[in-house]
N, C-alpha and C positions, 0 to 999 in steps of 0.2 A: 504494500500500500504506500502510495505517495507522503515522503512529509510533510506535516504541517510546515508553512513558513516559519524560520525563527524568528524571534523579537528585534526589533531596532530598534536604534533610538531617533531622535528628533531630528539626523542629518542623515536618514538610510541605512546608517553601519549597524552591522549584525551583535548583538548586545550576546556577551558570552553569557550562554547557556549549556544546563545539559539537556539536549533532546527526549525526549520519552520517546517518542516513535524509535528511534533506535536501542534494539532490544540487545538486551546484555550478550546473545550469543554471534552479533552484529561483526562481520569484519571491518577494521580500519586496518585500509592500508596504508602505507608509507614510502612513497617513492623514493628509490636512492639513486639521485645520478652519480654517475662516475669521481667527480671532485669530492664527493663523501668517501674514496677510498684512500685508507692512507696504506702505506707502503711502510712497513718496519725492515728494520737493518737486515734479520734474517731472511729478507724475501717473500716473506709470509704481508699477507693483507687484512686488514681491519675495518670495518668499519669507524668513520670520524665521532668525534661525541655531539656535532652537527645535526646526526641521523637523529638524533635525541632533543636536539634543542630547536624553540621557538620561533617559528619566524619573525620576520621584521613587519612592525607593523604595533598602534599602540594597546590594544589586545594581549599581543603576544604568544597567542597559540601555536602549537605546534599543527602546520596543514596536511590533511590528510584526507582520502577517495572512500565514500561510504561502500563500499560491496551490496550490501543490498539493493541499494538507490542504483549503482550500475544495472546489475542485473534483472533488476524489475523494470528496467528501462532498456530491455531484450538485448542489452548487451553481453559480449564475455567479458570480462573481470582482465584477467590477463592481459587479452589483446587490448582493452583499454587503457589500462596503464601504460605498456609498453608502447603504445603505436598512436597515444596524443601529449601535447605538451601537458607538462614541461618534460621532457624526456630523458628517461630515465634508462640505468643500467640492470635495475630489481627493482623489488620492491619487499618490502615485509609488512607482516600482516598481524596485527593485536584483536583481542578481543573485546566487545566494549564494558564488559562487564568485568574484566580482567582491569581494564586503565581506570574503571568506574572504583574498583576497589583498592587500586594504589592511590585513591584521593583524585584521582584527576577528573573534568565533565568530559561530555562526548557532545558535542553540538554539530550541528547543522551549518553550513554556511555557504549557500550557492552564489556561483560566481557569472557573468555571463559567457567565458570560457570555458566554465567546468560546474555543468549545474548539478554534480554528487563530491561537490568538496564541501568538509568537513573541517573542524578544527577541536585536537583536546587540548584542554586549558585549565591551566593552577596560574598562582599568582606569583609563583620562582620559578625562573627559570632553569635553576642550578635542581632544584625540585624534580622540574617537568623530566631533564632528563634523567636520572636518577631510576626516579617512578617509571617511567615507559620502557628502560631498556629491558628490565627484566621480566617486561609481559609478552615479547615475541614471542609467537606461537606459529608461526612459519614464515618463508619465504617463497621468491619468485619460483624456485626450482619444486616449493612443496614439500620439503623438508620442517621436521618438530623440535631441528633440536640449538634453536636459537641462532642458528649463526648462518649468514650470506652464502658465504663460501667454504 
């Protein structure tokens, strides 16, 4: 089912909420383009603590592709991420009841280039990532066990 629109305030901007329509067992994805990898001495790759942190903007949520909202909108999941901006190398995927319960919201916030974005939001940033790294629950490839690569 479609979401309701979220709250704004008096100039438009989306007023940080947590959605109700999106159900605890909801995928949030996470795009990660390429400049989120870092390269360690050993040759081995990581993801940045970027993947974790807040976009810019005075909100400060971290932005993120509702799964559901795709997919009820007869898309695939995958091929949407991967095949529209802002384009990305993966993606990972939280649960919203998973970020719900590290303290973070789950909101709503359609854009008119991406009308299944999303944003979760606490009011640290040093918080937000902290809280979200340890909720991946898979990635691009569909692996459970936390890690890109």
């Amino acid at each position: 089912m479609p979401l309701s629109l979220p709250p704004r305030d008096a100039h438009g901007k989306v007023i940080p909420h947590d959605h109700s329509g999106i159900g605890s067992a909801d995928g949030i994805i996470r795009r990660i383009p390429e400049h989120w990898i870092v390269k360690e001495a050993d040759g081995r790759r990581r993801l940045s603590s970027l993947a974790f942190s807040p976009s810019s903007g005075p909100n400060g949520g971290m932005s993120v592709d509702l799964q559901a909202q795709i997919e009820e909108g007869g898309l695939n999941c995958r091929d949407y991420i991967t095949g529209t901006s802002p384009v990305s190398l993966g993606s990972i995927r939280f649960e919203a009841g998973a970020l719900r319960g590290a303290g973070l919201q789950v909101g709503f916030n359609p854009m008119p280039s991406n009308p299944h974005h999303g944003l979760t939001i606490t009011h640290n940033s040093r918080e937000l990532r902290e809280r979200s790294k340890g909720q991946v629950v898979d990635n691009k490839k569909g692996a459970t066990d936390n890690k890109l690569f």
